[in-house]
C-alpha positions as CSV (number, residue, x, y, z in Angstrom):
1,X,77.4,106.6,91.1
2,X,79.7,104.0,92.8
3,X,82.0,102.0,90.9
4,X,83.5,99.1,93.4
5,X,87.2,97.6,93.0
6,X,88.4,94.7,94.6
7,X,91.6,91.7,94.0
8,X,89.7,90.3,91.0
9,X,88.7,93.5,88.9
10,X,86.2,96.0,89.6
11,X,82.2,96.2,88.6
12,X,80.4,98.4,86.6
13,X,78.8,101.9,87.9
14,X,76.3,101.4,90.8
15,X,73.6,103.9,91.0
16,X,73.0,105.0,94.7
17,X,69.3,106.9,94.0
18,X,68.6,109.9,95.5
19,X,65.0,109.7,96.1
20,X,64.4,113.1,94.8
21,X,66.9,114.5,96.6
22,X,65.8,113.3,100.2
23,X,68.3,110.7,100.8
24,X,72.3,112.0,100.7
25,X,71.7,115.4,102.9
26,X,73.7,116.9,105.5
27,X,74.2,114.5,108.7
28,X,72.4,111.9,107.3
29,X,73.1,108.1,107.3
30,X,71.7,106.0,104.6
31,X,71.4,102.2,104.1
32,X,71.0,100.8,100.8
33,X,71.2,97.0,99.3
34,X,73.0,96.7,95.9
35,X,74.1,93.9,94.0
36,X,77.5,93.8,93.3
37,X,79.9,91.2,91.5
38,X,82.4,89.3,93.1
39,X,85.6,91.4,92.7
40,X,87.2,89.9,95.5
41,X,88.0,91.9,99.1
42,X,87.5,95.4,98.0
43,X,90.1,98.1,97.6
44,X,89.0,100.6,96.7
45,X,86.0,102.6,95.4
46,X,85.5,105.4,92.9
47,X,82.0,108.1,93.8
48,X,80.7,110.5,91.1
49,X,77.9,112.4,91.0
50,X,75.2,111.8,88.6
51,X,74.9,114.4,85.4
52,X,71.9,115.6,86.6
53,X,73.0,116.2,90.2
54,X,73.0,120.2,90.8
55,X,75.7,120.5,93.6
56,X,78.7,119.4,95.1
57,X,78.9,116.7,97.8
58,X,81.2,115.7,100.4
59,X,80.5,112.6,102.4
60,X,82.1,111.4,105.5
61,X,82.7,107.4,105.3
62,X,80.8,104.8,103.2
63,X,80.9,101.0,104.9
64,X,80.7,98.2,102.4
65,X,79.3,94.8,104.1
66,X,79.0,91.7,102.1
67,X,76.0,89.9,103.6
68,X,77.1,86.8,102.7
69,X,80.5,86.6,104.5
70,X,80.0,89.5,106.8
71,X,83.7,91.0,105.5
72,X,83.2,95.0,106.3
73,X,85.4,97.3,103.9
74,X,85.1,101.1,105.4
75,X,86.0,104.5,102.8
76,X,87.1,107.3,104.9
77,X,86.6,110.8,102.6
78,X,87.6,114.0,103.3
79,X,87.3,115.5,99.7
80,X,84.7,117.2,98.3
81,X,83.0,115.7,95.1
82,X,82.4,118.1,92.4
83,X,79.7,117.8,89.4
84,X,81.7,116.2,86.7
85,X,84.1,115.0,88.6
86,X,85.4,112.0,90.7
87,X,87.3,110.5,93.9
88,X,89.4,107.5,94.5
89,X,88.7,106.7,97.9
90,X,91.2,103.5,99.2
91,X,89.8,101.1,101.8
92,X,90.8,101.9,105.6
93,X,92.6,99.5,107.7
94,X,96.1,98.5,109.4
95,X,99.0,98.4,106.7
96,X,96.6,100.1,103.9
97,X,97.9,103.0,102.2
98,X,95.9,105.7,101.0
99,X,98.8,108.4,100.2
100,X,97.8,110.0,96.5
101,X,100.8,110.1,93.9
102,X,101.6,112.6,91.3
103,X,101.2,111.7,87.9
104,X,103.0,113.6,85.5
105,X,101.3,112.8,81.7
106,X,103.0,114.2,79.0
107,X,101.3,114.9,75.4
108,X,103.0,115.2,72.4
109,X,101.4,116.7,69.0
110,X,102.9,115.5,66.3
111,X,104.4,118.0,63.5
112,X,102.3,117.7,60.8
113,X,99.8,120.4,58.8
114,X,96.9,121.1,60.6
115,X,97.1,118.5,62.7
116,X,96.0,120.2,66.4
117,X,93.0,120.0,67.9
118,X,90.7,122.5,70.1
119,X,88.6,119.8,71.2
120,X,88.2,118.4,74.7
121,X,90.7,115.7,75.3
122,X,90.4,112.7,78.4
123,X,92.8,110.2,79.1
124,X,92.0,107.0,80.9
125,X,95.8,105.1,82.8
126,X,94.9,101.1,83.2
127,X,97.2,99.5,85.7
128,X,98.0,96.7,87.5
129,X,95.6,98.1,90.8
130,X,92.8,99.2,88.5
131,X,92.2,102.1,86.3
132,X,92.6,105.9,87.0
133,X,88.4,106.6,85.6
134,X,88.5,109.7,82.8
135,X,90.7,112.2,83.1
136,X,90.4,115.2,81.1
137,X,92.9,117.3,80.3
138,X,92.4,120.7,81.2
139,X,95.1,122.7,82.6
140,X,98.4,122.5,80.9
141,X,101.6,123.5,82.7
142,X,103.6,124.3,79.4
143,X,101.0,126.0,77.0
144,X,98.2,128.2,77.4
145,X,96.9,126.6,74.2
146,X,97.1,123.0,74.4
147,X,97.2,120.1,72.0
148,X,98.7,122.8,68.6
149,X,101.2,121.4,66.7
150,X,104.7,120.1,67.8
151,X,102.8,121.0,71.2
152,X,104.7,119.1,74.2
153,X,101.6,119.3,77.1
154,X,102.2,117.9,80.4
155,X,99.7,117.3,83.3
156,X,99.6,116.4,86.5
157,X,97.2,114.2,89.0
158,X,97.2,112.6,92.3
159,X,95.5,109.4,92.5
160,X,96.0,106.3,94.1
161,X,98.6,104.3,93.0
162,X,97.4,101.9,89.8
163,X,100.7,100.0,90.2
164,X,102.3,99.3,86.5
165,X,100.5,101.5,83.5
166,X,100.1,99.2,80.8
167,X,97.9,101.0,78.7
168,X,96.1,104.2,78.2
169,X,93.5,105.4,76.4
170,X,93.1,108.5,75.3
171,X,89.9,110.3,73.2
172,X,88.2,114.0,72.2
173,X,84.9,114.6,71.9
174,X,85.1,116.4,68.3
175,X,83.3,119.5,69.8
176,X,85.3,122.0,67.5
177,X,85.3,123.1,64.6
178,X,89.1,122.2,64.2
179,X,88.6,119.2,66.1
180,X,91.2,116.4,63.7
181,X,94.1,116.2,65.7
182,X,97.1,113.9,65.2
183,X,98.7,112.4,68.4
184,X,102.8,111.2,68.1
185,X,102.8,109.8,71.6
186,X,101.8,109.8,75.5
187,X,104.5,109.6,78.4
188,X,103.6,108.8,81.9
189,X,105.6,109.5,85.0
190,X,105.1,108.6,88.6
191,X,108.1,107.7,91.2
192,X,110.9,107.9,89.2
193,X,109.5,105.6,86.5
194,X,108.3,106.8,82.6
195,X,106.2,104.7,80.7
196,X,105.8,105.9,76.9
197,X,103.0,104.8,75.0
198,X,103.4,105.6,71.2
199,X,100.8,106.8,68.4
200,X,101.5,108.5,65.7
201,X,98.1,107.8,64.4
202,X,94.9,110.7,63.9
203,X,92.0,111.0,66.3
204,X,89.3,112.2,63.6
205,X,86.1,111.6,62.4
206,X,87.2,112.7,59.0
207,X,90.5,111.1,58.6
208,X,92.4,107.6,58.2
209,X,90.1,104.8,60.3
210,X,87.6,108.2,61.7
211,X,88.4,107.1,64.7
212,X,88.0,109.3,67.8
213,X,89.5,106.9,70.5
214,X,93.2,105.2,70.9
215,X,94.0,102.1,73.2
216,X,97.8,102.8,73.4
217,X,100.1,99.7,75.0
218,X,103.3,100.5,77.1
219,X,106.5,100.3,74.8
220,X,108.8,100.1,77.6
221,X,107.4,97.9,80.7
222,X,109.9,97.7,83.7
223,X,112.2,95.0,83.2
224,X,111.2,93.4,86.4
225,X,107.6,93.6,85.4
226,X,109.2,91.9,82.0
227,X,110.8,88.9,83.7
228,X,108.2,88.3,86.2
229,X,106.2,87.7,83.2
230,X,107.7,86.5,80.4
231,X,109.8,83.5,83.0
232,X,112.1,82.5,80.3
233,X,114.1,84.8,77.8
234,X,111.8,86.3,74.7
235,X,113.1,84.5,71.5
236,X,114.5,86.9,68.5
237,X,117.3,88.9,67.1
238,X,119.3,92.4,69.0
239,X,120.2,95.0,66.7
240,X,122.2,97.7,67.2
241,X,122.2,100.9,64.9
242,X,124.8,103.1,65.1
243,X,124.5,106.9,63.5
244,X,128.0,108.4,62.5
245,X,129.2,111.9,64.0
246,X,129.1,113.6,60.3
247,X,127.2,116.9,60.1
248,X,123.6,116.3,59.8
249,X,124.0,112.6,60.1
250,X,121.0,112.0,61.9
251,X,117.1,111.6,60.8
252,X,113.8,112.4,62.1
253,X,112.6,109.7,60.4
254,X,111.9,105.5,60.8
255,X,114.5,102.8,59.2
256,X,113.8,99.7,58.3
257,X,116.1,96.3,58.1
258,X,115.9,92.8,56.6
259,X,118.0,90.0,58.1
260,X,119.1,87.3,55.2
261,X,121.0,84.0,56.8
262,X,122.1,80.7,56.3
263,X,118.6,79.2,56.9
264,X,116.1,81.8,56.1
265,X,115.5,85.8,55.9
266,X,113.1,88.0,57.2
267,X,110.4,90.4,56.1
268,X,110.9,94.2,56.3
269,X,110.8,95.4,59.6
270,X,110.3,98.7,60.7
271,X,112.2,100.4,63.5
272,X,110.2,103.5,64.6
273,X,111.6,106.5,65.5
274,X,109.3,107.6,68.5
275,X,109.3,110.8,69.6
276,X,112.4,111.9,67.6
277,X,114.5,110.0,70.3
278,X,116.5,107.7,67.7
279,X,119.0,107.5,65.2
280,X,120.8,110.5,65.9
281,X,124.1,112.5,65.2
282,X,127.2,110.2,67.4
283,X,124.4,108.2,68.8
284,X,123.6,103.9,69.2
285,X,120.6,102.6,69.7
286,X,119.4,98.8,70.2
287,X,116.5,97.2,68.9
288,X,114.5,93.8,69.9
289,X,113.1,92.1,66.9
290,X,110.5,89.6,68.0
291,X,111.5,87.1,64.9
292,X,110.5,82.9,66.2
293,X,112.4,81.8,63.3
294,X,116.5,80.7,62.9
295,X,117.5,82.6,60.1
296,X,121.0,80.4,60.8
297,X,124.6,82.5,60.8
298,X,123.6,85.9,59.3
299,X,125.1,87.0,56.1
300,X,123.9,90.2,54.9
301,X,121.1,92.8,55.9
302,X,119.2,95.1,53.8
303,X,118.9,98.7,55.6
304,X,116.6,101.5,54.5
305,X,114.8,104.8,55.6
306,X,111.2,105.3,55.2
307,X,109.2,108.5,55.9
308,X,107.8,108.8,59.6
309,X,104.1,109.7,59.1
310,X,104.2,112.7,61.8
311,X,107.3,114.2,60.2
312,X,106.4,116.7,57.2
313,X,108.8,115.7,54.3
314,X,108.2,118.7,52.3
315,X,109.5,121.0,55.1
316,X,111.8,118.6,56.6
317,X,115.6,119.9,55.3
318,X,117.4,116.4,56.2
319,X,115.9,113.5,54.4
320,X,119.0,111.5,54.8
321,X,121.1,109.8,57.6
322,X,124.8,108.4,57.7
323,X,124.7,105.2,59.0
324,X,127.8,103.7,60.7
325,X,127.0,100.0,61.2
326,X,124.9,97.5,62.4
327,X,125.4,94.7,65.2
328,X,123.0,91.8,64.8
329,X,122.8,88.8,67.4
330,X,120.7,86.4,68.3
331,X,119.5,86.9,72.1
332,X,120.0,83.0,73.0
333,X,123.5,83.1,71.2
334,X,127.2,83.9,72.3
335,X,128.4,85.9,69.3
336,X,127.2,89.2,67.7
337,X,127.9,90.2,64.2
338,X,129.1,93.1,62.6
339,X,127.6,95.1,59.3
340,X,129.5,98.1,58.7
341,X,128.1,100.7,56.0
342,X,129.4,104.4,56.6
343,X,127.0,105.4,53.9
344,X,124.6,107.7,53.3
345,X,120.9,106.5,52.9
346,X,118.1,108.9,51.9
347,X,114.5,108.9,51.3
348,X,112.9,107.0,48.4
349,X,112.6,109.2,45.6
350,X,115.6,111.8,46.6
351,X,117.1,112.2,43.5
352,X,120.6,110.7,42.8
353,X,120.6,108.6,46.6
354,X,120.0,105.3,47.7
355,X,117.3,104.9,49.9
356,X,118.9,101.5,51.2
357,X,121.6,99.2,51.1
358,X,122.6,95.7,51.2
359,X,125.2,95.2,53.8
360,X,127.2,92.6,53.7
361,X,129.3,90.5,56.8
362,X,132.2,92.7,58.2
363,X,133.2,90.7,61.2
364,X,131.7,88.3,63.9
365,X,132.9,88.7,67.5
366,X,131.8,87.7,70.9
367,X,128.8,89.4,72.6
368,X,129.8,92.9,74.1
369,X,127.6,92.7,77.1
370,X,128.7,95.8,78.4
371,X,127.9,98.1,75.0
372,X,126.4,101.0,76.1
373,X,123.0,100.8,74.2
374,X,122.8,97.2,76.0
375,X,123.5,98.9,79.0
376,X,120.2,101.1,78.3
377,X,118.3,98.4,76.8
378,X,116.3,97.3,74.0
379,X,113.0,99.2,72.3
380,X,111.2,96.3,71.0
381,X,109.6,96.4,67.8
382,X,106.0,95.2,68.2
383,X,104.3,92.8,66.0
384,X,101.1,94.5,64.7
385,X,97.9,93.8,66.3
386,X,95.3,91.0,65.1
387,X,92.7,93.3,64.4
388,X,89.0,91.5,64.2
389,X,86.0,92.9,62.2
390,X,82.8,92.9,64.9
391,X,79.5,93.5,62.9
392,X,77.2,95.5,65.2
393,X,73.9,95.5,64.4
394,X,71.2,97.3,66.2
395,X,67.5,96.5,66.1
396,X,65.0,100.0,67.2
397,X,61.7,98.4,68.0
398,X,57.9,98.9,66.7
399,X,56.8,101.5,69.2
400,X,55.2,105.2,68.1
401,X,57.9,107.8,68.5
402,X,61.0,104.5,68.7
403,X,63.5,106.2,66.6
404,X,65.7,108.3,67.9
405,X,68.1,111.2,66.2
406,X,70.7,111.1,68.8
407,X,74.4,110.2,68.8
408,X,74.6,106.2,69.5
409,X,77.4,105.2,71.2
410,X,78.6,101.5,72.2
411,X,81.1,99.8,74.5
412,X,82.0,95.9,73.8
413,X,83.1,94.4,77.4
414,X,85.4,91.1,76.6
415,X,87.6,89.0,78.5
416,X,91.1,90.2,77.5
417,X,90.1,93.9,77.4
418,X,87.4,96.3,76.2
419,X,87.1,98.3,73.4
420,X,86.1,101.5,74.1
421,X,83.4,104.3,73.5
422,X,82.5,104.2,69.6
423,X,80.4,106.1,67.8
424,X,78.0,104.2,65.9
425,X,77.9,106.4,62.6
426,X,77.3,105.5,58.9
427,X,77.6,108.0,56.4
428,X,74.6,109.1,54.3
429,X,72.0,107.3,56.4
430,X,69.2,107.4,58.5
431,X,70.0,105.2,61.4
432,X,68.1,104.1,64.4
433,X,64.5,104.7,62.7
434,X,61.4,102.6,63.9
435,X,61.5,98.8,63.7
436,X,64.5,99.1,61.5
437,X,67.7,97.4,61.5
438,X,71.1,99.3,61.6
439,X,74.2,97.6,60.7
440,X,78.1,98.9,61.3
441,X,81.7,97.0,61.0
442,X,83.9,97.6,64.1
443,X,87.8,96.8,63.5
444,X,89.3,95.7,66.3
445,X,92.0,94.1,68.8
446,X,90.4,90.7,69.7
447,X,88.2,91.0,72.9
448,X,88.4,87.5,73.9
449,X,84.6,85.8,74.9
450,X,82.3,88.9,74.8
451,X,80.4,89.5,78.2
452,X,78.4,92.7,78.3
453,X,78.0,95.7,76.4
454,X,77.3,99.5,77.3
455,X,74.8,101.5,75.1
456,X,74.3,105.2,75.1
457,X,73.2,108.1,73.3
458,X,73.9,111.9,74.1
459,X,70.3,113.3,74.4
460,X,71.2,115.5,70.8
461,X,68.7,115.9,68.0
462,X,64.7,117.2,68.2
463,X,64.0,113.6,68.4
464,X,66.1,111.8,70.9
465,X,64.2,109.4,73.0
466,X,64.9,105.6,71.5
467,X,63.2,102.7,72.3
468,X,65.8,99.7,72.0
469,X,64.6,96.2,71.2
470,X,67.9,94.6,70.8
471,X,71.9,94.4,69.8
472,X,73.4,91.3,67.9
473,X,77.3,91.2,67.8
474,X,78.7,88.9,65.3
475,X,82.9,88.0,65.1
476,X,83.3,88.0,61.9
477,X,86.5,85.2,61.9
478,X,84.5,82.8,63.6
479,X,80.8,83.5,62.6
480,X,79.8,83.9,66.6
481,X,76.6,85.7,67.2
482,X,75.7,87.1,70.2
483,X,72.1,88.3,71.1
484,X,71.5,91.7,73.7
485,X,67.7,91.7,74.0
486,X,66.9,95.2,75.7
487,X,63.1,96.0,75.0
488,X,63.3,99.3,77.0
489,X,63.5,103.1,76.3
490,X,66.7,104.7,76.6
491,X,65.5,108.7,77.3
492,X,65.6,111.2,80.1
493,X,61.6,111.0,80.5
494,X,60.7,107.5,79.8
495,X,61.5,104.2,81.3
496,X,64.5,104.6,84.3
497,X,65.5,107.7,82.7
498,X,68.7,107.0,82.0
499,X,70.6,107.6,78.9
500,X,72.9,104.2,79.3
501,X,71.9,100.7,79.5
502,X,74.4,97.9,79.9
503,X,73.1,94.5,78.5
504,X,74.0,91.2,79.0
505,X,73.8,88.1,76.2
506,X,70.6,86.7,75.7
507,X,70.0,83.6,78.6
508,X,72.0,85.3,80.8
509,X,71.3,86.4,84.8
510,X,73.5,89.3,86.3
511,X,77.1,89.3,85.4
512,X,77.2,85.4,85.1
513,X,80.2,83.7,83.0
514,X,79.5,83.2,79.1
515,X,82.4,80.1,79.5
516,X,80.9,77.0,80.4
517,X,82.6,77.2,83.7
518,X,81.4,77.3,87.4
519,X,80.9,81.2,88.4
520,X,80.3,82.8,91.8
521,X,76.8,84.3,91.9
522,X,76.8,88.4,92.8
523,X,77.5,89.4,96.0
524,X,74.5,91.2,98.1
525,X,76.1,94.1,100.0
């Protein structure tokens, strides 16, 4: 299997067959036509074998030549492929670099009852150069058993440099019997550089959304990367929270703030305590709130705690903090003012304390640039997701032995991103039975204009093979319906005797654009 990346974004697995076995042998050369997308000039490639390959292979070179422009990209290997596995293998040429890089990930459990897992774990890193394909997560340099609670498991790979992480995502396969797991956050270093990528959210089939899968964004992108990007300044509001040097004046847990000014006041917003890394004893920290409005000269804030979900209240002895002050401005303004408290502020329902306070205006004064939480730079606070209902309906056609008792399991390719492996469960059903229709709500972050779909099923059950007649994917806000005719078995004995299928929308040819827009047709290399 050959997966092909180039300037413009990479295509979907290739199979390269083996003709029983005949073709990919010791000192052989092989030639083989495939169709490929165009991803621009090539940069890489990533080779696994197939699940039901039986040995390990190590091939020499592999020469990529687009027939249409004669462009030749040449893969150099010297590393041997093992079942299960895969290589990144960087195009060879003058002024090409294909040096590996360590890549330190760091897991954090959160602390929370029962809430480690023994499953199998895999992480996927998305950059700006591509993605790092799945990664599990075997061998942990800290623990011998990984992923318990309050665990801190770190990991290390060399792969090719993916330029700036932006996102991961990370997944278990619930193969255990304690297989729930709650996840605070994911770290990622490479050259100097850590990106964190916050959770605090379960990876369960039993709990909260039952979902087993996490697309986590990067809180702290480089600042360069920031600039390069954003062009002009991010509109919004600084705040920095200062935590007095009193015994025990520090919390494990989030606060929140409201800003009330001349013009207009805010909502509740949360400032998250990730990690534990905030709000403690002697410490300041600064804050981005991503508010568009002008709230005019502010007047007073409202400042709270609230209980951080990964943090056990009940066995947690501090439920308080002792807050010095706050220092509010406005990022396109000169002046910066000043809310001091030097109060305690506790939990709700700790009896006979606040759990907020309304601050009133101490002082305004000209920006300190040169504050050291400035210095350090500002944790934004994120505004929650759009999250979209997809209903996924999937149509089993009229064939003797069509139904299927396997695992179903779907991926939903769209322009801004993708959203992953899902499970396709309901409870108390029978799903996928002949000529019937099965129907499932998927929440999620908006895909942009859907263009192809991966569907799969894991071989489990006394009846397994399925014979698919189609997929209809409706978004729910808008009330667009998209047809994926398939009319084909997906089984290890029937049909291509594979146990995937990717489909594209009904009227459409190989990988062509669903915008009415002009498309290159694929590449034959």
């Amino acid at each position: 299997m050959v997966k092909v990346f180039g300037s413009k974004g990479s295509s979907e697995e290739i199979r390269l067959p083996s003709k029983g076995g005949t073709r990919f042998v010791r000192a052989m050369d092989v030639d083989l036509r495939v169709e490929v997308p165009d991803v621009g000039p090539l940069t890489r490639i990533r080779v696994r074998l197939a699940d039901k390959g039986k040995n390990n292979w190590l091939f020499e070179k592999m020469i990529f030549k687009n027939l249409d422009t004669e462009d030749e990209y040449e893969f150099n290997n010297t590393q041997v492929i093992e079942k299960g596995q895969h290589i990144d293998v960087a195009v060879g040429g003058e002024g090409v670099s294909s040096d590996k890089i360590l890549y330190k990930i760091t897991v954090q459990t959160s602390d929370l009852f029962s809430c480690g897992t023994d499953a199998n774990v895999f992480i996927i890193l998305f950059g700006d150069k591509g993605d790092s394909g799945e990664l599990p997560l075997r061998n942990s340099t800290e623990n011998m058993n990984k992923f318990e609670r309050n665990n801190t498991d770190v990991f290390e790979f060399e792969l090719l440099s993916l330029g700036v992480i932006r996102r991961v995502r990370i997944w278990h396969d619930d193969s255990a019997t304690m297989s729930s797991w709650h996840l605070d956050h994911v770290t990622v270093s490479v050259e100097g550089i850590e990106y964190r990528f916050p959770c605090a959210k379960w990876l369960s089939s039993r709990k909260d959304d039952k979902n087993l899968s996490r697309d986590l964004a990067c809180e702290n992108l480089p600042e360069e990367t920031v600039a390069e990007e954003g062009g002009k300044q991010q509109e919004g509001y600084d705040v920095i929270v200062t935590i007095s040097n009193r015994k025990e004046a520090g919390t494990k847990h989030d606060i929140w703030i409201s800003l009330e000014g001349t013009l207009n006041s805010t909502n509740k917003l949360e400032l998250e305590n990730k990690g534990g890394r905030y709000f403690n004893k002697g410490t300041s920290d600064l804050f981005f709130l991503p508010v568009t409005s002008d709230i005019g000269t502010p007047t007073h804030v409202r400042v709270g705690v609230t209980p951080r979900d990964n943090v056990d209240v009940d066995k947690d002895p501090i439920k308080q903090c002792h807050l010095t002050s706050l220092i509010v401005n406005r990022r396109s303004g000169t002046d910066e003012f000043v809310f001091n408290c030097n109060h305690w502020l506790s939990l709700p329902g700790t009896p006979g304390r606040k759990s907020y306070r309304k601050l009133g205006l101490t002082t305004t004064q000209p920006l300190n640039a040169d504050h050291p939480a400035r210095v350090r730079g500002a944790l934004s606070v994120p505004s929650p997701p759009t999250l979209i209902k997809y209903l996924v309906q999937v149509k089993t056609g009229d064939k003797f032995g069509a139904g299927t008792d396997a695992n179903i399991f779907i991926t939903i390719y769209g322009k801004t991103r993708d959203s992953g492996k899902r499970a396709l469960k309901s409870s108390g059903s029978n799903l996928f039975e002949r000529n019937e229709l099965s129907t499932f709500e998927l929440e999620l972050e908006d895909l942009g204009v859907i263009s192809k779909i991966r569907i799969e099923h894991d071989n489990s059950g006394m009846g397994a093979s399925w014979y698919l007649e189609a997929v209809y994917i409706t978004n729910t806000t808008n009330a667009t319906k998209i047809t994926f005719p398939a009319n084909i078995w997906i089984d290890k004995k029937k049909g291509d005797k594979e146990l995937f299928k990717v489909l594209w929308p009904e009227g459409r040819a190989f990988e062509e654009p669903l915008e009415e827009t002009e498309g290159e047709e694929p590449e034959q290399v």
